[in-house]
ZADO-1210 file (C-alpha; in nm, 4 decimals, padded with zeros to 6 digits):
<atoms>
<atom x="-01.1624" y="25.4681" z="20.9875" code="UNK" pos="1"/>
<atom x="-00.9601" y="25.2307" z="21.1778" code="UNK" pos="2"/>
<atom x="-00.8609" y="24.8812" z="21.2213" code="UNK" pos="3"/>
<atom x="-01.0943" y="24.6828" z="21.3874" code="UNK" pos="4"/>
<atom x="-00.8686" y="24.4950" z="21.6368" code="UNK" pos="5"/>
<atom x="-00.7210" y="24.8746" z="21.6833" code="UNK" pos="6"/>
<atom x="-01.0648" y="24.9755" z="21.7157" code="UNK" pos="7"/>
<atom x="-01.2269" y="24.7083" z="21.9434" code="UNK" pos="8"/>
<atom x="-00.9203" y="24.7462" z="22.1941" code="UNK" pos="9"/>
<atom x="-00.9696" y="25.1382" z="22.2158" code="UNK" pos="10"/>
<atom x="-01.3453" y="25.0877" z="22.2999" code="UNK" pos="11"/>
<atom x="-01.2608" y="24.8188" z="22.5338" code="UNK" pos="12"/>
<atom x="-01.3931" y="24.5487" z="22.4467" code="UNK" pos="13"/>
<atom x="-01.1181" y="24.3536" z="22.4827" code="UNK" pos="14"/>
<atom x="-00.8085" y="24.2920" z="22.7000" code="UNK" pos="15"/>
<atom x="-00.5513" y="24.4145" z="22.4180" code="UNK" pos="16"/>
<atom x="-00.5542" y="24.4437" z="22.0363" code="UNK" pos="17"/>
<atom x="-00.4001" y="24.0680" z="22.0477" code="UNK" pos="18"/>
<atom x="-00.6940" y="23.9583" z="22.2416" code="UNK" pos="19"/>
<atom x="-00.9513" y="24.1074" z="21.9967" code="UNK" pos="20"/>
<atom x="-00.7694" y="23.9506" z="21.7127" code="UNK" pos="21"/>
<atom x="-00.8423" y="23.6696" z="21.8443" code="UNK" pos="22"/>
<atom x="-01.1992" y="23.6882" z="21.8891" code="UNK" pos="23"/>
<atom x="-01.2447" y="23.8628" z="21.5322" code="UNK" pos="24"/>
<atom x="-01.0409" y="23.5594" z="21.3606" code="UNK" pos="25"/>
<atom x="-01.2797" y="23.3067" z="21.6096" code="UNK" pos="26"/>
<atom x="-01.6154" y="23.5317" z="21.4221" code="UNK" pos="27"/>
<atom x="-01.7600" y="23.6385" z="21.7294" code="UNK" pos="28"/>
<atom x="-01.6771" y="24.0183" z="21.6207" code="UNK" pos="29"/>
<atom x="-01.9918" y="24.1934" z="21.4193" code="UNK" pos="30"/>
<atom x="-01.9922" y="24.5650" z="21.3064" code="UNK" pos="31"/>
<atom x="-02.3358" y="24.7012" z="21.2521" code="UNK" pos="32"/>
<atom x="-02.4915" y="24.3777" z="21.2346" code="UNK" pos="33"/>
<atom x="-02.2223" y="24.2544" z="20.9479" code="UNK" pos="34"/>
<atom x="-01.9596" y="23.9817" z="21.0883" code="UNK" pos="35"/>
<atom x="-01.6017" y="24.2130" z="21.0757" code="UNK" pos="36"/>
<atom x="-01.3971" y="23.9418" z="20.8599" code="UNK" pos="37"/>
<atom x="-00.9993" y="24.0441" z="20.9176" code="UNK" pos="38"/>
<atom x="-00.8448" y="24.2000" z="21.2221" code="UNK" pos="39"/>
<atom x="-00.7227" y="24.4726" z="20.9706" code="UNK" pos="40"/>
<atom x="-01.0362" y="24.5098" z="20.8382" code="UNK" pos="41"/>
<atom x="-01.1218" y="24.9116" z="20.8599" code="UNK" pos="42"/>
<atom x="-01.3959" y="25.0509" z="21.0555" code="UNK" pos="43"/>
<atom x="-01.5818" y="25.3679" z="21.0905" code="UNK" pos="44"/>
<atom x="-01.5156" y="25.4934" z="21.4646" code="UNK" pos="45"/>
<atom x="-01.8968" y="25.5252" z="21.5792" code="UNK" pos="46"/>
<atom x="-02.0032" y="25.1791" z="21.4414" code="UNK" pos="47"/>
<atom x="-02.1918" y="24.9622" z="21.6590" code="UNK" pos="48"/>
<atom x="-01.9428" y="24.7421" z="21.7718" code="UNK" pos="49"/>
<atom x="-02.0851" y="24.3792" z="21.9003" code="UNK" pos="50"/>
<atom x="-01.8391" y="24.1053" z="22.0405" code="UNK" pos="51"/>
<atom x="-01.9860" y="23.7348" z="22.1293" code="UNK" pos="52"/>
<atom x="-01.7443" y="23.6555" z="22.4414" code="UNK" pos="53"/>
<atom x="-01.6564" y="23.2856" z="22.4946" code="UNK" pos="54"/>
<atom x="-01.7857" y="23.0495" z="22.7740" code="UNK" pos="55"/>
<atom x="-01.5122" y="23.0414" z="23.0183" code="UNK" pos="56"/>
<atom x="-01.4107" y="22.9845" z="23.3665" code="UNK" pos="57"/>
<atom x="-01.0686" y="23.1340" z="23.2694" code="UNK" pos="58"/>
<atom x="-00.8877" y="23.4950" z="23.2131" code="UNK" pos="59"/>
<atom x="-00.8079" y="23.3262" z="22.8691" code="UNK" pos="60"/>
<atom x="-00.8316" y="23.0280" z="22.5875" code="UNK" pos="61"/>
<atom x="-00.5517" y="22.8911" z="22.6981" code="UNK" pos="62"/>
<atom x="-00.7347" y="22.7670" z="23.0450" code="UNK" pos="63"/>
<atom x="-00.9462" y="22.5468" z="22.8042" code="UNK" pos="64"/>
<atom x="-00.6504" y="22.3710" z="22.6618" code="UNK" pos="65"/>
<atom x="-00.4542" y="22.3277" z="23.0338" code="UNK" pos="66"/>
<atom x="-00.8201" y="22.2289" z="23.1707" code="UNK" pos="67"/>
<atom x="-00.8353" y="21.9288" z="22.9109" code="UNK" pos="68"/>
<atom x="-00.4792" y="21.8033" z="22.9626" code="UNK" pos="69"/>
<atom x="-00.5000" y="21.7988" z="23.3402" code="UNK" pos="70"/>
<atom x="-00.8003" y="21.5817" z="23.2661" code="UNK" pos="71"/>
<atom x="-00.7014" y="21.3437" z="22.9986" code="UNK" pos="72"/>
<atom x="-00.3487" y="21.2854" z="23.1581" code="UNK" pos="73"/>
<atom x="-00.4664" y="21.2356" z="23.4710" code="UNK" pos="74"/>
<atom x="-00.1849" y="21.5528" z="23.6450" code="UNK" pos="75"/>
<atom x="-00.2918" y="21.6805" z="23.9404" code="UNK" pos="76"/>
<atom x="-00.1924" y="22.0383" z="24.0470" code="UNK" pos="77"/>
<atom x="-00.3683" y="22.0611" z="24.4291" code="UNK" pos="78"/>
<atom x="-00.1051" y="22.1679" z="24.6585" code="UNK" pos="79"/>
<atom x="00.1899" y="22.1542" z="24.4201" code="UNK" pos="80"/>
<atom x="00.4232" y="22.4386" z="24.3342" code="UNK" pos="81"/>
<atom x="00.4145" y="22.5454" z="23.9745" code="UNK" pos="82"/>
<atom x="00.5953" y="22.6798" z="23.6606" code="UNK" pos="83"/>
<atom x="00.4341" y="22.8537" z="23.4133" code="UNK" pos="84"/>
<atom x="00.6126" y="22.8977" z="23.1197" code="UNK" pos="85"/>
<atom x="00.4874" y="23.1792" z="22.9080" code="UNK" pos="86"/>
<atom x="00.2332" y="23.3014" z="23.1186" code="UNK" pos="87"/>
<atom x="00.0691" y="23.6116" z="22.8633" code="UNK" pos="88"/>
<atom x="-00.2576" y="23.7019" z="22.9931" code="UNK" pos="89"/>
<atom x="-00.2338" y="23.3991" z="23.2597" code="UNK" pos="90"/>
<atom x="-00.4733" y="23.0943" z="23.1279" code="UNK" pos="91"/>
<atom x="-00.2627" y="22.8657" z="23.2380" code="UNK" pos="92"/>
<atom x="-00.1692" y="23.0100" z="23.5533" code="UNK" pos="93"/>
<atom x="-00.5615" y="23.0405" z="23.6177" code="UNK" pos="94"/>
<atom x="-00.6359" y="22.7402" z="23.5698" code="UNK" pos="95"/>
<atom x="-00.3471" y="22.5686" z="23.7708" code="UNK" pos="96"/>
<atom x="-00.5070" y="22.8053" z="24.0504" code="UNK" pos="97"/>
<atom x="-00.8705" y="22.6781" z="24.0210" code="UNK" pos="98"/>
<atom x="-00.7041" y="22.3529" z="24.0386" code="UNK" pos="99"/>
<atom x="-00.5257" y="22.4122" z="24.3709" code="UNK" pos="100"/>
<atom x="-00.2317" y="22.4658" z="24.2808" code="UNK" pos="101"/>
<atom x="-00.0169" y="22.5722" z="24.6408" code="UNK" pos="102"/>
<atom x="00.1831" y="22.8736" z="24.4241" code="UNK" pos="103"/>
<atom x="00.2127" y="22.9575" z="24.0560" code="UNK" pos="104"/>
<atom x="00.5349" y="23.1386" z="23.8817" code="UNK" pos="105"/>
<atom x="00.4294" y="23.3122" z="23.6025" code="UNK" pos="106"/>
<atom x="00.7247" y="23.3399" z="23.3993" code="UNK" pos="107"/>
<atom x="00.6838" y="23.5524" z="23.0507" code="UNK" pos="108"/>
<atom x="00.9263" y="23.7566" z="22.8265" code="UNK" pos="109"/>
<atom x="00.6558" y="24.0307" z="22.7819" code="UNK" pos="110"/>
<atom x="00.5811" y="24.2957" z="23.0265" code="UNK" pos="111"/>
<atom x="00.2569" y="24.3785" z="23.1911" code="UNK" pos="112"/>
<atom x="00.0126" y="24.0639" z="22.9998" code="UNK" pos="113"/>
<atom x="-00.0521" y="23.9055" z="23.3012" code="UNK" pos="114"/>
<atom x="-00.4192" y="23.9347" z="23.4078" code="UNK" pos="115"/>
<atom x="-00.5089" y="24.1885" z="23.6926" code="UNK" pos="116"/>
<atom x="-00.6919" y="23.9028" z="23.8595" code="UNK" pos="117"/>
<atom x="-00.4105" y="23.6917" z="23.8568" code="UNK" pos="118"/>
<atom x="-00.1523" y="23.9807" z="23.9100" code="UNK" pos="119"/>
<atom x="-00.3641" y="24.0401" z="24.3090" code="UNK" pos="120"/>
<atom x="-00.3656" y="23.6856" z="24.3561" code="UNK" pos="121"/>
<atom x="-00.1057" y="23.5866" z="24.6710" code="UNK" pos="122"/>
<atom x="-00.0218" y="23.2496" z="24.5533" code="UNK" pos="123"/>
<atom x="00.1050" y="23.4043" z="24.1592" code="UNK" pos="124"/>
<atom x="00.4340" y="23.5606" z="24.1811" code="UNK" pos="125"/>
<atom x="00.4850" y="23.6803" z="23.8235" code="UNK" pos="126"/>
<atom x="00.8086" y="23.7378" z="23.6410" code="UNK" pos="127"/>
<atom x="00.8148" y="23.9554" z="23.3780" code="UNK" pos="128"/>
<atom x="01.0861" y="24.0317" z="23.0816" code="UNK" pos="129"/>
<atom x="01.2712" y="23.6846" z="23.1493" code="UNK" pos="130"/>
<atom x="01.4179" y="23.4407" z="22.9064" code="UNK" pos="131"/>
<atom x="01.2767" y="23.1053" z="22.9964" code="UNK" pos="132"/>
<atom x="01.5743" y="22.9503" z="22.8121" code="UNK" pos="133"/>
<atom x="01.8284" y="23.0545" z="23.1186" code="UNK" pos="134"/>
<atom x="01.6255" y="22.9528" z="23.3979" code="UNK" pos="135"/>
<atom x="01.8089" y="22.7803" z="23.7055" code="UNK" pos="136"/>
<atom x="01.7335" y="22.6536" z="24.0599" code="UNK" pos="137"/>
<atom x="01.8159" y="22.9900" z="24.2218" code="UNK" pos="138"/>
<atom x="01.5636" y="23.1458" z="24.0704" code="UNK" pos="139"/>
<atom x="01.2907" y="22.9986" z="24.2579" code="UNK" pos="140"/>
<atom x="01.2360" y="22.9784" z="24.6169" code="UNK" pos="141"/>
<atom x="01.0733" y="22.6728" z="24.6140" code="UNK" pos="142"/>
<atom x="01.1473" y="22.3428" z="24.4062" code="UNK" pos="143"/>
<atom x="00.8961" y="22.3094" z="24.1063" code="UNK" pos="144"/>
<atom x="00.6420" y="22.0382" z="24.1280" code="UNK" pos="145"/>
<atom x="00.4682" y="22.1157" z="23.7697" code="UNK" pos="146"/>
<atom x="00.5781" y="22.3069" z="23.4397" code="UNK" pos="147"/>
<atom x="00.3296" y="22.4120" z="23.2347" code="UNK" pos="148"/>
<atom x="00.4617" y="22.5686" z="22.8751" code="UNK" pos="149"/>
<atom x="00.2987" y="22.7715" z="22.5970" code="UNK" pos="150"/>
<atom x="00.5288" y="22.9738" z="22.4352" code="UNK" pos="151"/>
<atom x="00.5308" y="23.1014" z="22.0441" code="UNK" pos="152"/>
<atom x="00.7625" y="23.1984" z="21.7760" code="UNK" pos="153"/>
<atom x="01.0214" y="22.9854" z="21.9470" code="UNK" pos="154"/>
<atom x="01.0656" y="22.6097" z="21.9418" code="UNK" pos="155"/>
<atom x="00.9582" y="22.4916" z="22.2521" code="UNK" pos="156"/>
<atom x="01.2664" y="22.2102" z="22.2707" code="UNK" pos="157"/>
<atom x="01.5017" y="22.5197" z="22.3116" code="UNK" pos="158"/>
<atom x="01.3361" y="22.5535" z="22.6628" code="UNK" pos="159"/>
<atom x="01.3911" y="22.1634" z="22.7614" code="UNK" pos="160"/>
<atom x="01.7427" y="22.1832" z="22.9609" code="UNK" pos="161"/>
<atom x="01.6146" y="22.5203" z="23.1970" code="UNK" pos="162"/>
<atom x="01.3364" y="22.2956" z="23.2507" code="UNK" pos="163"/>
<atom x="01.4826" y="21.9702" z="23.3024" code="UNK" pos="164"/>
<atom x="01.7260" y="22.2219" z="23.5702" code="UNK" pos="165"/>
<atom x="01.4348" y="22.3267" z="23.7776" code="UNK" pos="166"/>
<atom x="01.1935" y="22.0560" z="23.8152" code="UNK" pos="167"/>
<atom x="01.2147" y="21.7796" z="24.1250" code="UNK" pos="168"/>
<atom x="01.3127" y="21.4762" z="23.9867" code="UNK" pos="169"/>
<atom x="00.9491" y="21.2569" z="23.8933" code="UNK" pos="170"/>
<atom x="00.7856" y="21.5912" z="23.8076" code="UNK" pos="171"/>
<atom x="00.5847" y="21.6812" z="23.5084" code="UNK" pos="172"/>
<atom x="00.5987" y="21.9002" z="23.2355" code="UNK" pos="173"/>
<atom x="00.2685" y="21.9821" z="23.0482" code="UNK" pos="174"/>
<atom x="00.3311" y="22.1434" z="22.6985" code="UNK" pos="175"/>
<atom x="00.0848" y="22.3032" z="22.4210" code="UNK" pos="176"/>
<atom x="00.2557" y="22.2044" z="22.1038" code="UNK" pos="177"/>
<atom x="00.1899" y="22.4926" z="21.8304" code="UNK" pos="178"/>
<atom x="00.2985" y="22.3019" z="21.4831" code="UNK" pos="179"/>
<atom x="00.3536" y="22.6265" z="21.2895" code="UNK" pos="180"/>
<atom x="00.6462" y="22.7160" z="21.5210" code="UNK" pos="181"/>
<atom x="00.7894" y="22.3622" z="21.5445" code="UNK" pos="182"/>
<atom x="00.7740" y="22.3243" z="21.1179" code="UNK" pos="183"/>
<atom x="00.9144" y="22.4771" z="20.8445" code="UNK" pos="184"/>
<atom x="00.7615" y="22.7458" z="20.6317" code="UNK" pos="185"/>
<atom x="00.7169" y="22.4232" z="20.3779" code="UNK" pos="186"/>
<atom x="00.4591" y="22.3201" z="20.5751" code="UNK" pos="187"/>
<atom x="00.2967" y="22.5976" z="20.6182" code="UNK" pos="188"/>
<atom x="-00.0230" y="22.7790" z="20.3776" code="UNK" pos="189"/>
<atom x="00.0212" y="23.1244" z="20.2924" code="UNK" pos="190"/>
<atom x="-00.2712" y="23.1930" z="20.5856" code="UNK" pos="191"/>
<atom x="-00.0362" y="23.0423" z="20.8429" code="UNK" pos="192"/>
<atom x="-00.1943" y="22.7123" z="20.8626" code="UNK" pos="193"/>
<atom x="-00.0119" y="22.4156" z="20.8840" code="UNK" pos="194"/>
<atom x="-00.0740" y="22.1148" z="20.5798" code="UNK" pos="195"/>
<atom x="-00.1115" y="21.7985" z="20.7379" code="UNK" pos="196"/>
<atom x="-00.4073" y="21.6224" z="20.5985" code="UNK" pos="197"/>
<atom x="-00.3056" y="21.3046" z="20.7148" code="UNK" pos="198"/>
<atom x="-00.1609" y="21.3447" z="21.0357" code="UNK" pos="199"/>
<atom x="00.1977" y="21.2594" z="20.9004" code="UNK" pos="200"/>
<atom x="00.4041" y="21.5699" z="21.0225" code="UNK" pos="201"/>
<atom x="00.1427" y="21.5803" z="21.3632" code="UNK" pos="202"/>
<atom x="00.3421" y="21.2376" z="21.4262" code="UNK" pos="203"/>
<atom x="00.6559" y="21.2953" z="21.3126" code="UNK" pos="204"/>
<atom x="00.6564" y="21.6749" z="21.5625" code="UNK" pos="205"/>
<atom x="00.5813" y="21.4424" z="21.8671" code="UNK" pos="206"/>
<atom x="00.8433" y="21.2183" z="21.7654" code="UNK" pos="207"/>
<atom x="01.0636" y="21.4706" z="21.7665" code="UNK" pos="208"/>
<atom x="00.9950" y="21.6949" z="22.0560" code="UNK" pos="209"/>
<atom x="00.9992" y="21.3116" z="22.2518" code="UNK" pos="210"/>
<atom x="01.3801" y="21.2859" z="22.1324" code="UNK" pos="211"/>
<atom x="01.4642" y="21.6013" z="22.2268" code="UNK" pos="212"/>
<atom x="01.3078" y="21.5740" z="22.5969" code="UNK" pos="213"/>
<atom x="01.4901" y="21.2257" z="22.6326" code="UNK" pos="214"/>
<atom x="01.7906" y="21.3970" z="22.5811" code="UNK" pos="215"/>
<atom x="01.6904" y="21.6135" z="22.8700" code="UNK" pos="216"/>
<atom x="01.6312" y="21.3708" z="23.1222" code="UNK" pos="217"/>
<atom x="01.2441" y="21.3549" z="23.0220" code="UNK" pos="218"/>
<atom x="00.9994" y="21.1351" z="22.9354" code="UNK" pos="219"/>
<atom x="00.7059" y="21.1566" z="22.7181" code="UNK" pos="220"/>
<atom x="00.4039" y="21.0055" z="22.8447" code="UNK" pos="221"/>
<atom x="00.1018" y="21.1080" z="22.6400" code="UNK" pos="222"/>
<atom x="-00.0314" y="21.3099" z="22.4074" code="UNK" pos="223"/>
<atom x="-00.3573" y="21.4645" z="22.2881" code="UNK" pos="224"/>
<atom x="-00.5166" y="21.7077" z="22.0573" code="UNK" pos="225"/>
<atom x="-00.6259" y="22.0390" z="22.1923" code="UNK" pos="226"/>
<atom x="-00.9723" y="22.0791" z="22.2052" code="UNK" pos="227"/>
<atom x="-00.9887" y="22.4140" z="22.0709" code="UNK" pos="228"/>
<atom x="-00.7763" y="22.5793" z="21.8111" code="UNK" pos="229"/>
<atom x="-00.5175" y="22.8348" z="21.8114" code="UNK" pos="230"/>
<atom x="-00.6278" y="23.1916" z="21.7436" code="UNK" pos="231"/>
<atom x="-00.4904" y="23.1430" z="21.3697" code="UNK" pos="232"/>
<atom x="-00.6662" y="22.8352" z="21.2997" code="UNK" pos="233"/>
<atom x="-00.4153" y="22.5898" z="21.3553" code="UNK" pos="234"/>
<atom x="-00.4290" y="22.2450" z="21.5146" code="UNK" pos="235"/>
<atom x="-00.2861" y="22.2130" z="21.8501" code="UNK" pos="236"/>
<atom x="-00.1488" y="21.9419" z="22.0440" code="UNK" pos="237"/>
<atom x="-00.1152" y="21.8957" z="22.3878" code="UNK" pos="238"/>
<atom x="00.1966" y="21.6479" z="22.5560" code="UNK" pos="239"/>
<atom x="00.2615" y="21.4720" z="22.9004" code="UNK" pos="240"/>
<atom x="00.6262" y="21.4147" z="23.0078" code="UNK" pos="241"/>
<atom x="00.7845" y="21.3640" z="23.3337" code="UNK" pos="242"/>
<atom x="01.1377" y="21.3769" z="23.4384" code="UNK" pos="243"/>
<atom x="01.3103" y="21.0790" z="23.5042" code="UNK" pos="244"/>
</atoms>
């Protein structure tokens, strides 16, 4: 017996035990017919192992979520040189790419996520086991047109000055706001998932996050809800600023 996000990642049916995680908490995973509940669920080894993959253009969810804020905020990536800001499997970067984007730095503090596609590609040069929090100029060769940020288990205003350092000035930054690492554990339910039947602390977080990017030199422009949620259920938001 073993775990099934263990299990589905040794059988390959998925990028990395993260990745199947994902799709098990999503329901798409089924074990002998019977949908597999919990990544930690145990398995028997030689079960028959079925996983419903999503729709999409991209090496990850995460291209959904950039795909619908280049749309709804109008930010256009052809020709421009970008900044991706926790890269992971490379969504974001993929998307950017499919866009037009001229080049793509895939910035992440992890080692070996980035997508094999991605990893081949000529206009991605990827940047592994970096803190995103020290970034300056000289560690580009070009200047930044467009940041693009999805980072976890760190607040993302922590990443604001490097930013603010290394983008031209009337550039944009594109950010996926994850609530449950911008809010207290008094916000959170014991799954994880943030309370906020109202929208209350949703509008209070954007507040916030707006102050701290003024602060920075940065403007927030728009907002708008992801359309798809996080792999633990949570809410996400998506927000437009540009640098001033």
């Amino acid at each position: 017996m073993k775990r099934a996000d263990v299990l589905i990642a040794e059988k390959g049916l998925a990028k990395s035990r993260s990745a199947a995680a994902v799709f098990i908490k999503e329901g798409r995973v089924s074990a002998n017919g019977k949908t597999v509940a919990k990544p930690g669920e145990l398995l028997a080894e030689d079960c028959d192992i079925k996983v419903e993959y999503p729709q999409t253009l991209y090496v990850s969810r995460g291209g959904i979520k950039l795909e619908h804020a280049l749309s709804v905020f109008g930010v256009e990536a052809k020709g421009k040189i970008c900044l991706d800001i926790g890269a992971s499997t490379g969504g974001f970067t993929h998307c950017l790419l499919t866009h037009g984007a001229k080049k793509v730095y895939a910035v992440d503090s992890g080692t070996g996520q980035l997508d094999p596609i991605l990893r081949a590609d000529s206009r991605v040069v990827s940047r592994e086991n970096v803190n995103a929090r020290y970034l300056t100029e000289t560690d580009f060769e070009d200047k930044i047109d467009l940041i693009v940020m999805d980072v976890s288990f760190i607040s993302q205003t922590l990443l604001y000055p490097a930013c603010a350092a290394v983008l031209c000035a009337g550039g944009v930054m594109v950010t996926l706001v994850k609530p449950q690492f911008e809010t207290g554990s008094r916000a959170r339910h014991k799954n994880g998932v943030i309370k906020d039947k109202d929208g209350k602390n949703a509008a209070a977080l954007i507040k916030r996050l707006a102050a701290s990017a003024s602060s920075c030199g940065f403007r927030l422009t728009d907002t708008a809800v992801s359309p798809i949620t996080g792999g633990d259920g949570n809410v996400e938001y998506l927000a437009a600023f540009v640098k001033e």
